[in-house]
C-alpha positions as CSV (number, residue, x, y, z in Angstrom):
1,X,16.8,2.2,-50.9
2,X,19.8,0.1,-50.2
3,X,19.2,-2.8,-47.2
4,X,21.9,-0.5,-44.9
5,X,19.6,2.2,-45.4
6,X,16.6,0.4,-44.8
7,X,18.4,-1.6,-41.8
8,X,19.3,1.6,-40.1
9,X,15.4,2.8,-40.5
10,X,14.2,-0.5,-38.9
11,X,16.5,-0.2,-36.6
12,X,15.4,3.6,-35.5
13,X,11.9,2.6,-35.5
14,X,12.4,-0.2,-33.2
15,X,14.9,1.8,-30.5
16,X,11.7,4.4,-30.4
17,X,8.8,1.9,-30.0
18,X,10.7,0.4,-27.4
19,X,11.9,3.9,-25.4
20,X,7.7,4.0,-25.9
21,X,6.9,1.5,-24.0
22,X,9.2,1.5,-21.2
23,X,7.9,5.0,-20.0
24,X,4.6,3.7,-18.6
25,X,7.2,1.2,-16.4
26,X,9.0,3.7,-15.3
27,X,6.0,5.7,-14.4
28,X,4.6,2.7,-12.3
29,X,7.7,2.4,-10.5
30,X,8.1,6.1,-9.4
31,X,4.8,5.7,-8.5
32,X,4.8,2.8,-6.4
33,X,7.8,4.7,-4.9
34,X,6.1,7.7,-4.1
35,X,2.9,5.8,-2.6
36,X,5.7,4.1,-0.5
37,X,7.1,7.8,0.5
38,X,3.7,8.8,1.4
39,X,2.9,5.8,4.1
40,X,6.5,6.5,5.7
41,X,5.9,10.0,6.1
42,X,2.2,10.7,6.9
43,X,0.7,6.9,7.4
44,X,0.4,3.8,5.8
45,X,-3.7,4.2,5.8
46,X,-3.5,8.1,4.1
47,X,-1.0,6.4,1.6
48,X,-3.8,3.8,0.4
49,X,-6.5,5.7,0.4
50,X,-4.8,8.7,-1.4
51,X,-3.4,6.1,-4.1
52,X,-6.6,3.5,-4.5
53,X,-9.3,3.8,-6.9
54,X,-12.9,3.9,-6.1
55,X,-13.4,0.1,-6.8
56,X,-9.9,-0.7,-5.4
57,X,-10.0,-4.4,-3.7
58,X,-7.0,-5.2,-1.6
59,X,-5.9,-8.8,0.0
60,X,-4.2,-8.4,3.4
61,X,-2.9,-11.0,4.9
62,X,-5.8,-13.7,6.7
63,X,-8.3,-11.6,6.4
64,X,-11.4,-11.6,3.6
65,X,-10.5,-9.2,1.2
66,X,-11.3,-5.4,1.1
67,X,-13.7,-4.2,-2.1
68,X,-14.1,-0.8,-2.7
69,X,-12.5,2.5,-1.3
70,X,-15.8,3.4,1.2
71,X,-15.4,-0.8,2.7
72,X,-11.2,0.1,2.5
73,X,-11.8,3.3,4.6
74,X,-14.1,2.3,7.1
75,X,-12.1,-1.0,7.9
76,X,-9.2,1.1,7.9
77,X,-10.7,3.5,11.0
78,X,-11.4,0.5,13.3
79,X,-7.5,-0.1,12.8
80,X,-6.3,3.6,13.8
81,X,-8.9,3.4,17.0
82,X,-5.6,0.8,18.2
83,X,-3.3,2.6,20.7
84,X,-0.5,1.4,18.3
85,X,-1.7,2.7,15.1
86,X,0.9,5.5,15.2
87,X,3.4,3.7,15.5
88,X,3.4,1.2,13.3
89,X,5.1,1.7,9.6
90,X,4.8,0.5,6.4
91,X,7.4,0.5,3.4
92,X,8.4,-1.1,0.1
93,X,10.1,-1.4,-2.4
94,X,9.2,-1.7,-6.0
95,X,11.8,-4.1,-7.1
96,X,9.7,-4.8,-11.2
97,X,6.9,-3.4,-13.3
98,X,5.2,-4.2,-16.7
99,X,2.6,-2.1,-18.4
100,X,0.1,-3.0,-21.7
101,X,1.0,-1.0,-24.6
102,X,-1.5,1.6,-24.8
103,X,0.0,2.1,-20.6
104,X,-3.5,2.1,-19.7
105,X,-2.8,-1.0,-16.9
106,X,0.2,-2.1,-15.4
107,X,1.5,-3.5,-12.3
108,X,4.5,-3.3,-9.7
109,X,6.0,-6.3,-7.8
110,X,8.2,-5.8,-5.0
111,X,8.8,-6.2,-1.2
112,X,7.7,-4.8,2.2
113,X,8.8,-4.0,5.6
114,X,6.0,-3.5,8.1
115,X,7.0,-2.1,11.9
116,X,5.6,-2.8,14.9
117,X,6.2,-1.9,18.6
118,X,7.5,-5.1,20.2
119,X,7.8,-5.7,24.4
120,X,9.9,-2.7,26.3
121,X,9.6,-0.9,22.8
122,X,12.0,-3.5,20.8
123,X,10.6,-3.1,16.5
124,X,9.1,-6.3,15.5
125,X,9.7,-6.1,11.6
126,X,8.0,-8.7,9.2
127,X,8.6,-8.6,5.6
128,X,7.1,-10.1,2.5
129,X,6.1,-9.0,-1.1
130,X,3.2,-7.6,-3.0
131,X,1.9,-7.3,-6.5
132,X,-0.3,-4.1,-7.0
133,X,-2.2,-3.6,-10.4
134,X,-2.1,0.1,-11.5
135,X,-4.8,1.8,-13.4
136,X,-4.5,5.2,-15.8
137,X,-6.6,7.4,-14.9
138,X,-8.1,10.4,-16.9
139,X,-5.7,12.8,-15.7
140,X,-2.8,10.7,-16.7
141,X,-2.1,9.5,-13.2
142,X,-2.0,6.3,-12.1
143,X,-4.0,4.9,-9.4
144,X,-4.3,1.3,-8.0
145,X,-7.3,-1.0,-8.3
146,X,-5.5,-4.2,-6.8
147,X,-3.0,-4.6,-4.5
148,X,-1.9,-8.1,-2.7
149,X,0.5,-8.7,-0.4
150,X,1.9,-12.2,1.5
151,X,4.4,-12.3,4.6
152,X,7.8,-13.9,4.3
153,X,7.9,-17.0,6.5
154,X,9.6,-16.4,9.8
């Protein structure tokens, strides 16, 4: 084989590993998207629990952190039993994403917007970012068993 020839093989081989690995990145950010999608339109709290694993732990702000989906859920219902549950809204945007090889784990980085209902009705909005570690699951799916967010200073 001449080194052209065996240039132009290396160079084929490499092109497709690397279209390999960027799938499961571009999976985790559709995803991310999606789960976004899903707390704008039926509920930040549906969103979560619809996109967490069973051993999900999650880092909200000051409080102690949430482990497991059953601790998640129940701490989520004392939230909606607020009069301003409804109305509050929860959105972000997945702005980065990395994945292992095999795409078994990965994670998304990004940045939120969470609404509030302020005095005479006025939105409060507070932003920050997140990280969110995503899992594989067996269906080919990805789920997330991490997710940590921080507020922007205001």
């Amino acid at each position: 084989m001449r080194p052209a020839q065996i240039f132009a093989a290396l160079a084929t081989l490499a092109a497709a590993t690397m279209g390999a690995y960027a799938a499961p990145k571009d999976e985790l950010i559709a995803t991310d998207k999606a789960f976004s999608e899903m707390s704008a339109e039926k509920g930040m709290h549906a969103a979560f629990l619809a996109y967490m694993t069973d051993d999900a732990r999650l880092f909200q702000g000051p409080t102690p952190p949430l482990s497991g989906k059953a601790a998640i859920a129940a701490a989520f219902a004392e939230e909606e039993k607020s009069p301003h549950y409804k109305a509050q809204k929860l959105t972000w945007t997945p702005l980065e994403a990395e994945a292992s090889s095999d795409g078994t784990l990965g994670w998304t980085r990004g940045t939120w917007v969470y609404t509030v209902p302020g005095e005479k009705d006025a939105p409060i909005k507070v932003t920050g970012y997140y990280v969110t570690e995503w899992r594989r699951q067996t269906d080919g799916s990805y789920k997330f068993c991490l997710d940590i967010g921080g507020a922007d200073k205001h």
